[in-house]
N, C-alpha and C positions, 0 to 999 in steps of 0.2 A: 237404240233409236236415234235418227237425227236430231243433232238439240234443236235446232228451230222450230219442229215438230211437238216436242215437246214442250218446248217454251209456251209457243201457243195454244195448247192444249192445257198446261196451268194457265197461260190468261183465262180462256177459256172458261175453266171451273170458279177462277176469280168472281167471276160474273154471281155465283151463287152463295152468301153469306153461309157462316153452319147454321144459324138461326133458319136460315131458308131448307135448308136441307133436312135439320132435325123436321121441321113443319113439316114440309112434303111428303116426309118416311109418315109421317102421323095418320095426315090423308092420305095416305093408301094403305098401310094397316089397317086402317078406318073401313076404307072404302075397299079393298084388295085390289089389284094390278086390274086395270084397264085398258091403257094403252101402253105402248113402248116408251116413253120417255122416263119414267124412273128407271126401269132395267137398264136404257143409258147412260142415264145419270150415272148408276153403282158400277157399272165397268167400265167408264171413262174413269172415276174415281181409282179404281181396282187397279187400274192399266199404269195410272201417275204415284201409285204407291208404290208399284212394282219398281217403276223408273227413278224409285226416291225421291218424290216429291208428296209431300202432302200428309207424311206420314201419320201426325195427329189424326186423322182420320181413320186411320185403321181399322179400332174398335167397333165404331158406326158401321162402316164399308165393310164390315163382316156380319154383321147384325142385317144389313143391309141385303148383302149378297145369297145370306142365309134364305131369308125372307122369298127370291126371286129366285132363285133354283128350285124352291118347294111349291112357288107356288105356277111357276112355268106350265108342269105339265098338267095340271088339273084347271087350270080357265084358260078358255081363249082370250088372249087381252096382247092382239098385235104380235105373238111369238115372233110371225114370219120375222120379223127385227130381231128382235132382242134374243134370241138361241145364241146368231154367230156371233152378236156383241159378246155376252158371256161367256162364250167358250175363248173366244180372244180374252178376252182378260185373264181364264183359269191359265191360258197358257202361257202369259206375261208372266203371274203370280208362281206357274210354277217354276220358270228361268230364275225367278229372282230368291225364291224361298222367304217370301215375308211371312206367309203364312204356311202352319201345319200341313205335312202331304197326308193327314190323319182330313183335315177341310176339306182340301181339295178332291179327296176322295169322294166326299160323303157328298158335296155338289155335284159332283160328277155321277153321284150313283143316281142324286134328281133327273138329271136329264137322260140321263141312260132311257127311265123309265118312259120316254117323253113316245106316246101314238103321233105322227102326222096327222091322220085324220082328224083327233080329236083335238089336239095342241095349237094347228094351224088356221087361221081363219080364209085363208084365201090358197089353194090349190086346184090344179089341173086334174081331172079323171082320165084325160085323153089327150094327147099330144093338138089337138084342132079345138080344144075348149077355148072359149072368148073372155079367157082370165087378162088380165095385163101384170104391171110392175109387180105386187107382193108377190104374186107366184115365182116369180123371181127371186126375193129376198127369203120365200120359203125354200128355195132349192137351195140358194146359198147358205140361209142356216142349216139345213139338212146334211149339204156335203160336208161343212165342218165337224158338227157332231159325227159325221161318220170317221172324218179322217182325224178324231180323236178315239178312235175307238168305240164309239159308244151304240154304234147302227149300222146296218147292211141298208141302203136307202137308194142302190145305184137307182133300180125300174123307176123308183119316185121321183128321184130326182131330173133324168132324163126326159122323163113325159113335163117334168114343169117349164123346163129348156125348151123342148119342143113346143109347147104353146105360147113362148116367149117371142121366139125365131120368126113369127108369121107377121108382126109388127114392126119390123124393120123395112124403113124406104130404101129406095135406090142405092143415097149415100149410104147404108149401117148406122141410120140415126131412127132413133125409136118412135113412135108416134104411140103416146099412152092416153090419149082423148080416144074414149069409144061413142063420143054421140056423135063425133064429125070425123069427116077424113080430111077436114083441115080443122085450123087452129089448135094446130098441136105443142103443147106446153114445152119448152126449150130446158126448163131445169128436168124435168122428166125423159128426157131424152138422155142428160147426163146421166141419170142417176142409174138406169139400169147398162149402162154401157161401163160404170164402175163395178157394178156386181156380176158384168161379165167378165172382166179383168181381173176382178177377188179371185173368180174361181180358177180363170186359170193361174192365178198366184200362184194357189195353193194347191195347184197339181190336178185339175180336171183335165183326164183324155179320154173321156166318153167320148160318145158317137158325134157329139157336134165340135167337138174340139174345134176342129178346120173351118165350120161352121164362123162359130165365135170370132174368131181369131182373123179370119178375111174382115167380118164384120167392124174390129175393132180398128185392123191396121187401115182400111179405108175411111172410117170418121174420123180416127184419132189425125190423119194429114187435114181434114177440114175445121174441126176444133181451132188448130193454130188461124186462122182465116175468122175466125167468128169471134176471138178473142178483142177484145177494144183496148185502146190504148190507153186506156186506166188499170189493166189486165183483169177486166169483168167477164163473168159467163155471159154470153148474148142476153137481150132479154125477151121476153116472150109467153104469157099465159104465168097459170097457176105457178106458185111457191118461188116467186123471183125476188131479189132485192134482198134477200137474206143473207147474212155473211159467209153459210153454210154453203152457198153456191158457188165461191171460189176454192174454197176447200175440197168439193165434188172437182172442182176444175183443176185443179194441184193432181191431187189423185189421178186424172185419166192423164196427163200430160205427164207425172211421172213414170207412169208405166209404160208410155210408148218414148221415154226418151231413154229407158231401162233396157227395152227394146232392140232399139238400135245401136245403143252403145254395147250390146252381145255380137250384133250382126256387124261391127265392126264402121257402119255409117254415122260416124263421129261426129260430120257437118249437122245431119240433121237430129241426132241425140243431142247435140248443142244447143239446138233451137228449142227445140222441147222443156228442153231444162233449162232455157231461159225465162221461158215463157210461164214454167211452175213457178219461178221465182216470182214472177210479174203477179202472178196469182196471190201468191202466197204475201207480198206487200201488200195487195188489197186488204188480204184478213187482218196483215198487222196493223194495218191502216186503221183499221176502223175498231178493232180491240183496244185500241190506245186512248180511245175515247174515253169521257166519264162523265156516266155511269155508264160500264159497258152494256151494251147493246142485242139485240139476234137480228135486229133488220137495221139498212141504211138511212135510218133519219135518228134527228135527235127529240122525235116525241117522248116522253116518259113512258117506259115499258109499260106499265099499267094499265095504258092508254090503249094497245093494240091498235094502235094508227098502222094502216099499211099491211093489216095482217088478215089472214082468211080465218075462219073460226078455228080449226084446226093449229094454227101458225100459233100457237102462243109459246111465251117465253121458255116454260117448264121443259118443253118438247123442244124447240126450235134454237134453244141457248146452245145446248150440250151436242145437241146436234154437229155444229161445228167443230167440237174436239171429235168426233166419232170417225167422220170423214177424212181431219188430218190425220187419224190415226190411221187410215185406210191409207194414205197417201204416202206416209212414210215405212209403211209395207213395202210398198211399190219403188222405195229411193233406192236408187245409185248413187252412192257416192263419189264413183270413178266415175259418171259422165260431168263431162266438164261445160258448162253454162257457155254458149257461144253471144255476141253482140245479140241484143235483142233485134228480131228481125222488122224494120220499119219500114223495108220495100216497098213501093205501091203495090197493091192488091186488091183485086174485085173476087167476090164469090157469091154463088147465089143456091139457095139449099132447096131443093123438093118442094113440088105447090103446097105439099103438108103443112110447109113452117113457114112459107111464100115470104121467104125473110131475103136481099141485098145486102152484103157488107163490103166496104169499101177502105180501101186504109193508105194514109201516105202523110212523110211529113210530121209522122209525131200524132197523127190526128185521124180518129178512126169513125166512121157513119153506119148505121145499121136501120133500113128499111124495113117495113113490115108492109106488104102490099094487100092485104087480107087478114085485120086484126080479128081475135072475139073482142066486141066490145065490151064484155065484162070486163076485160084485163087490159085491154089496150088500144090506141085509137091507129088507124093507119097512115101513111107516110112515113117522113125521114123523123124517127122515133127518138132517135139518139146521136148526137156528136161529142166524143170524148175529149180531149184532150193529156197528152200521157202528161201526168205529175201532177194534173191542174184537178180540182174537187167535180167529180162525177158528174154529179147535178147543176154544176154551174150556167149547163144553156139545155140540156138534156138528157135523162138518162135511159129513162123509159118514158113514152107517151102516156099521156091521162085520158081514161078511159070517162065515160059520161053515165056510163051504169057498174061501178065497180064491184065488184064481189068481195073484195077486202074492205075493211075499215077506214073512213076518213070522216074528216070529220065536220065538212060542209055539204049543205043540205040539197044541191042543184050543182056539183060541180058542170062545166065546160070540158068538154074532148079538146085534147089536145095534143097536136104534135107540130113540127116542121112540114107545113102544104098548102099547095095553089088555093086558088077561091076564087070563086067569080060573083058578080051583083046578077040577081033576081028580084025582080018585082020591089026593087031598092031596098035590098037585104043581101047583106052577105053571105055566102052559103061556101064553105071547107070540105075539101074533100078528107074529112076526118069523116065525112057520112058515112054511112055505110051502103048507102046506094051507089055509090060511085067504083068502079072501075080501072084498076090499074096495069097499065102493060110496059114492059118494057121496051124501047124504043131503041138505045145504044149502050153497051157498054166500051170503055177502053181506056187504057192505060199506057204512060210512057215510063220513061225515068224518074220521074219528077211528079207525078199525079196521077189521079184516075179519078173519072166521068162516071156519071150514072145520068142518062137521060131516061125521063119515062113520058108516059102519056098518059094522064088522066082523062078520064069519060065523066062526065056526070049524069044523074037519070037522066035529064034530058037531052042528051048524046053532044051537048057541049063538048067540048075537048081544049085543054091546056097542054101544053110540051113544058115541061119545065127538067133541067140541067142542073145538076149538083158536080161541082169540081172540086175534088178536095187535095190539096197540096201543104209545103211548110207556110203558107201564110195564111190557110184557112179554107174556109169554105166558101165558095162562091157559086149562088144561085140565080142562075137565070129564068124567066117565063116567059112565052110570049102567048099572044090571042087579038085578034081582034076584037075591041071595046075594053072594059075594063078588067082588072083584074089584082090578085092580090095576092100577099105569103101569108099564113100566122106565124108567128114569132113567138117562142115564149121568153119569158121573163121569170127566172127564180127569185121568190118572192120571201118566203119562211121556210126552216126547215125543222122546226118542232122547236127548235130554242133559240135560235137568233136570225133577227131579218138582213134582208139582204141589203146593199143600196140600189135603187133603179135612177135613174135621171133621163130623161128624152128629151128631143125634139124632135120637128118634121120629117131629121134626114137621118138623127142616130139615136139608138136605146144602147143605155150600159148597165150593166149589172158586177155588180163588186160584191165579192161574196170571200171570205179568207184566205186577202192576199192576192186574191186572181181578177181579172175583168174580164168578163163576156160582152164585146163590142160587135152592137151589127149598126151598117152603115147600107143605105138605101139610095139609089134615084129615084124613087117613090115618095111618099108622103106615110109619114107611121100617123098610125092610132092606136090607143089605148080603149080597149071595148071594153071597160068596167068591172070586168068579170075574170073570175077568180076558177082556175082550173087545178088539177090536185092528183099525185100520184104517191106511190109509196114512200115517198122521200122527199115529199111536202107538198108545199103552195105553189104555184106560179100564176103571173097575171098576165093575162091573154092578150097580145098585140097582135097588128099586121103592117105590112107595110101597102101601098096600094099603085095605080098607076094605069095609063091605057095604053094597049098595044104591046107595051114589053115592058120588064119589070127587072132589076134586080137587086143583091142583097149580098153582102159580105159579111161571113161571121170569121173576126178572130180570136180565140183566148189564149191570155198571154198576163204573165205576173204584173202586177200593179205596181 
């Protein structure tokens, strides 16, 4: 395995004391398997013993592994996961010979036993059933178990494939929301487009091979475009803000720069593999933390700040080694890491995910023109800055009805967007009545434009301009009569506040080491109020002005 791979995949397990781990095995002997995250847990564990790490654990992780091979095929409790985890691990343990081929058998002969029908909680009948993602994670555990021997599962696994293929947009990006055919979740997009690339890892040329495989080589060129120059998964909808999501992003990013560096296109297998790396600093970024983490803030785990009810630690920690181990499946060693590419660039992805990204400069913008308000609010949602801390002006927008945890009682929507006065009240097109179109894109050497046009219900209309270059971002509005930006301000981030300082013409925000500077010919206010997304607090400003307006944000070390 790659060491860095590994490395972080013992940070990783780091995260879980044995005291934590002895407890967990308790509750679920107690309670027997329910969901996939202990079965992760034991072949994450399985996978780093193989690798000679962790060895003391042995014992446990046999007692362990005992436990979830016996007890896989008789509950349903999430298999579609946990089969290909396990069998990835028997076959780490058996390269490595830590344990008995007398064990590895006698696990082996568990899952042998394993019905699909009865085993899996979520499968296709029919290539046109309106299953989404597990069925997916059931095919892919399926094909492994067969290509260890242990099932003939071709017909099964095929009709799961084919009711997968029918949720792919234009780009080959997944749309896994079945109540809307928009606000489609962006780590969900990831994640089944890695479990299309497992299987052809691992040797699928069934009937959609070519299928797959167009599917993956067309996202996989948009991925590099969606990337931010903090090297984050875009963000958007359910399960985002997790560490586990640049880990999914390493993974698809290594296997198309594995790709290309077969097919001999060295330039862009360079790019790829730059870009996993860029990914792969993020996970080490925030690993290094302490106490290690599963989501981007520093609330106490406990707390499940930022998380969906589902999201918790147990499940969502190990998760991250699961996926680097996916990824380092997927490593070339021989493609060789080319300059990271910081060209300008615009892209814009299917009404599905009605997301704008934009990138120049070191400095990367990502729109969302059509948020769910559960998860997000709309407008310009995010500006990164490479090297400089995520959150520091934006990472995700804050939504005003969240479906994850936080932990004020009336937060504010919030993102980067026009406003106009009504009835002498300000009103942000974070509404969701409001309406956005695209007006211009373009790009030179040097930058790229995003104009759009906001509507408001009452058929108001703003033009407001986003340039983003090496000295930042600069916003323009115009309208006749008044008008205004929201601004946010990073306020807390579960453990330490940030600094803010204002006046009429400039707000700063100092946060470790960095300052987030915006500078107005407008008039800023501080609306009292207090907005909040996965990764903390922010206090809700604007800047304001008649007729035309603008706003320059730079961040830049302190």
């Amino acid at each position: 395995m790659n060491n860095i791979y590994l490395d972080l995949m013992a940070k990783t397990l780091s995260a879980y004391t044995d005291e934590h781990i002895i407890h967990y095995f308790g509750e679920v002997k107690k309670n027997g398997l329910t969901e996939h995250g202990f079965p992760r847990l034991t072949s994450n564990i399985g996978i780093l013993i193989a690798n000679g790490k962790r060895q003391e654990l042995l014992p446990l992780f046999c007692e362990m592994m005992e436990f979830c091979c016996k007890s896989i095929p008789t509950v349903k409790a999430a298999n579609d996961f946990s089969v290909r985890e396990i069998i990835c691990c028997i076959g780490e343990l058996e390269k490595s010979g830590n344990v008995s081929a007398e064990l590895i058998m006698r696990w082996k002969s568990y899952l042998k036993e394993i019905e699909p029908e009865k085993c899996y909680n979520v499968y296709a009948k029919a290539p046109t059933d309106p299953v989404r993602n597990w069925a997916l994670y059931t095919a892919v555990s399926e094909y492994f178990r067969q290509q260890t021997g242990l099932c003939n599962s071709s017909k099964f696994i095929d009709i799961q494939i084919a009711s997968q293929l029918q949720w792919l947009d234009e780009n080959g990006m997944y749309m896994d929301n079945s109540e809307s055919a928009v606000h489609q979740p962006i780590t969900y997009d990831i994640v089944p487009r890695v479990l299309f690339s497992l299987l052809l890892y691992a040797g699928y040329r069934g009937s959609y091979y070519k299928k797959i495989d167009d599917c993956l080589k067309k996202s996989g060129l948009f991925t590099l475009n969606m990337q931010s120059a903090s090297g984050e998964l875009a963000f958007g909808g359910r399960s985002n803000q997790f560490l586990h999501n640049e880990a999914l992003l390493a993974a698809i990013l290594e296997y198309e720069a594995a790709r290309y560096n077969k097919t001999g296109d060295f330039a862009l297998a360079g790019k790829f593999k730059a870009a996993a790396g860029h990914a792969l600093a993020s996970v080490e970024h925030w690993l290094s933390k302490t106490p290690v983490s599963h989501i981007k803030n520093r609330f106490s785990v406990g707390s499940n700040y930022g998380c969906e009810d589902y999201a918790y630690f147990d499940k969502y920690m190990i998760t991250v080694a699961s996926f680097l181990y996916i990824a380092s499946l997927f490593c070339d060693n021989s493609a060789v890491p080319s300059k990271l590419d910081e060209s300008p660039e615009i892209w814009c992805s299917s009404k599905h995910f009605h997301k704008i990204f934009a990138r120049a400069g070191g400095y990367s913008l990502e729109f969302d023109t059509d948020s769910d308000p559960h998860y997000d609010a709309s407008g310009l949602g995010r500006i990164h800055k490479k090297n400089a801390p995520s959150a520091i002006c934006l990472s995700v927008p804050c939504p005003a009805q969240p479906k994850y945890f936080v932990d004020l009682q009336e937060p504010e929507a919030l993102s980067l967007c026009p406003g106009i006065r009504q009835n002498g009240i300000w009103r942000f097109a974070t509404d969701y009545g409001c309406v956005y179109d695209t007006a211009s894109l373009s790009k030179n050497n040097s930058s790229a434009t995003i104009e759009l046009c906001c509507k408001f219900s009452n058929n108001e209309t703003v033009f407001t301009s986003y340039k983003v270059d090496k000295n930042g971002v600069f916003i323009e509005i115009s309208r006749k009569g008044e008008l205004a930006h929201m601004l946010p301000a990073f306020y807390f981030d579960g453990q330490a506040y940030t600094d803010i300082t204002f006046d009429k013409k400039h707000l700063s925000v100092i946060y470790d080491g960095w300052e987030c500077r915006y500078t107005t010919n407008g008039k800023l206010t501080y609306s009292g109020k207090l907005a909040a997304n996965r990764n903390g607090h922010y206090k809700v400003f604007w800047a304001a002005a008649r007729d035309s307006l603008w706003v320059k944000i730079k961040i830049a070390r302190v």
